[in-house]
C-alpha positions, 0 to 999 in steps of 0.5 A: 209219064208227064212231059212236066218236070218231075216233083221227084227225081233220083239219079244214079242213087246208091245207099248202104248199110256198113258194107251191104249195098241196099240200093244200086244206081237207082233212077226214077222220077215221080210226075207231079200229081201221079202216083208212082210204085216200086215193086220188089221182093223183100229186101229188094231195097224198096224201103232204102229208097223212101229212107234215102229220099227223106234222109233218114239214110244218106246216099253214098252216091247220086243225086235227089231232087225234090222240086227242082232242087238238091235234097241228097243227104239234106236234114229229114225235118229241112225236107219235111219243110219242103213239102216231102212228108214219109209214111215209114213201115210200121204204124208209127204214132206217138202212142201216148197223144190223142188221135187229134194231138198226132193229127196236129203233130203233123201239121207242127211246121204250118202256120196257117191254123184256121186251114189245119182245123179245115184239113182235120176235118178232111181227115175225119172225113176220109177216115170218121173212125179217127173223129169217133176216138179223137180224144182217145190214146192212139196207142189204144188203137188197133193196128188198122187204125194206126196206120190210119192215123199215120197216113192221115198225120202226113196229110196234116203236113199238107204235103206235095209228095208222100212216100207211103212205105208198105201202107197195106202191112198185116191189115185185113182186105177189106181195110186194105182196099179202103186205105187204097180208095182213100190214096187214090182219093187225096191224089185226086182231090189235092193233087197230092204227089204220091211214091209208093213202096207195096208188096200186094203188087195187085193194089199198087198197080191198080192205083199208080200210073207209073211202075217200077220194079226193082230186083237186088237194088237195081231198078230192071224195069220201068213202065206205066202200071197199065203196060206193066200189068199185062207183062208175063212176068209180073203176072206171074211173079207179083201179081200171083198168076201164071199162064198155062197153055192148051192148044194155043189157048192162053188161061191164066190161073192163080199162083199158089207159090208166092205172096 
């Protein structure tokens, strides 16, 4: 990772719910201007950390900062000011606005209105299927679209750090390798700052520069995407593909058990 300060740094973060622990004594940074990943099983906790971070869930111990400042269990719209937008799982849009009105619900703490016309721009030239339905309900939108507009409605927050939470959820390949052009693209771009949290581990690691994978809320490992997708495990276990051998010779093949 960068020897720059991180934009995002968690310290020994623990979260729960009533009495289940989700999280355990989660540390990891985020690099400005990269994009880092978790990797995880379902409920390894990945979406607890993203909840944590923007305090939707208050930590029970630990610290979180953003920036080089204390966020732990600060207000969700005092860290959206920051800087700190969170696209959660689910395709969240107000479903009873226009594409263009959630597009500007985005932007709803910004000043600075002839740049916000300028980054609608943007969006609708990342994604010109939201300029096609801009007057259109975004509740009438397919669920591709959705999570669209829910990733373009944080950019709209312009944003140093987005927490993307499962981006790729129930979307075809083909949408999902286009959303993962277009992330990849804004951190490019506009040096955003991007926290990942993905269960198609292929995607994640191709398009992150720094890993994490965590088992049973605990972070177990830690390295760049490029060392990580050469590990016999995560091959085997996340990537989908295990190692036969014959005669020393090292085939790997498709997995047909997980994912």
């Amino acid at each position: 990772m960068s020897t720059e300060a991180p934009i995002l740094k968690l310290a020994n973060v623990e979260s729960a719910y009533g009495p289940i622990r989700a999280i355990r004594g989660v540390s990891l940074e985020v690099a400005r201007g990269e994009i880092a990943t978790v990797l995880g099983s379902n409920g390894a906790g990945k979406t607890t950390i993203l909840k944590t971070i923007s305090g939707i869930i208050d930590p029970r111990r630990g610290s979180i900062d953003f920036k080089g400042e204390p966020i732990t269990a600060r207000d969700p719209a005092t860290i959206v000011q920051r800087g700190l937008s969170h696209v959660p799982e689910g395709r969240e849009v107000f479903p009873l606005l226009s594409v263009r009105d959630n597009l500007l619900m985005g932007a709803y703490t910004r000043r600075d209105r002839d740049q916000v016309a300028r980054d609608i721009e943007t969006v609708y030239g990342y994604f010109p299927i939201l300029k096609e339905r801009a007057t259109q309900d975004a509740g009438l939108l397919s669920g591709g679209q959705q999570q669209l507009l829910s990733i373009s409605r944080a950019i709209m927050a312009a944003p140093e750090l987005i927490l993307l939470d499962e981006p790729s959820l129930g979307l075809s390949p083909r949408l999902t390798k286009e959303i993962f052009e277009i992330v990849v693209r804004i951190n490019r771009e506009r040096g955003t700052s991007m926290l990942l949290v993905e269960q198609n581990a292929n995607m994640a690691l191709n398009a992150a520069d720094f890993g994490y994978v965590l088992e049973n809320g605990r972070i177990v490992m830690e390295d760049t995407c490029a060392v990580l997708r050469e590990k016999e495990d995560i091959k085997e276990f996340y990537l989908g593909m295990k190692e036969e051998g014959a005669r020393g010779e090292r085939r790997w093949k498709k997995k047909k058990t997980w994912r």
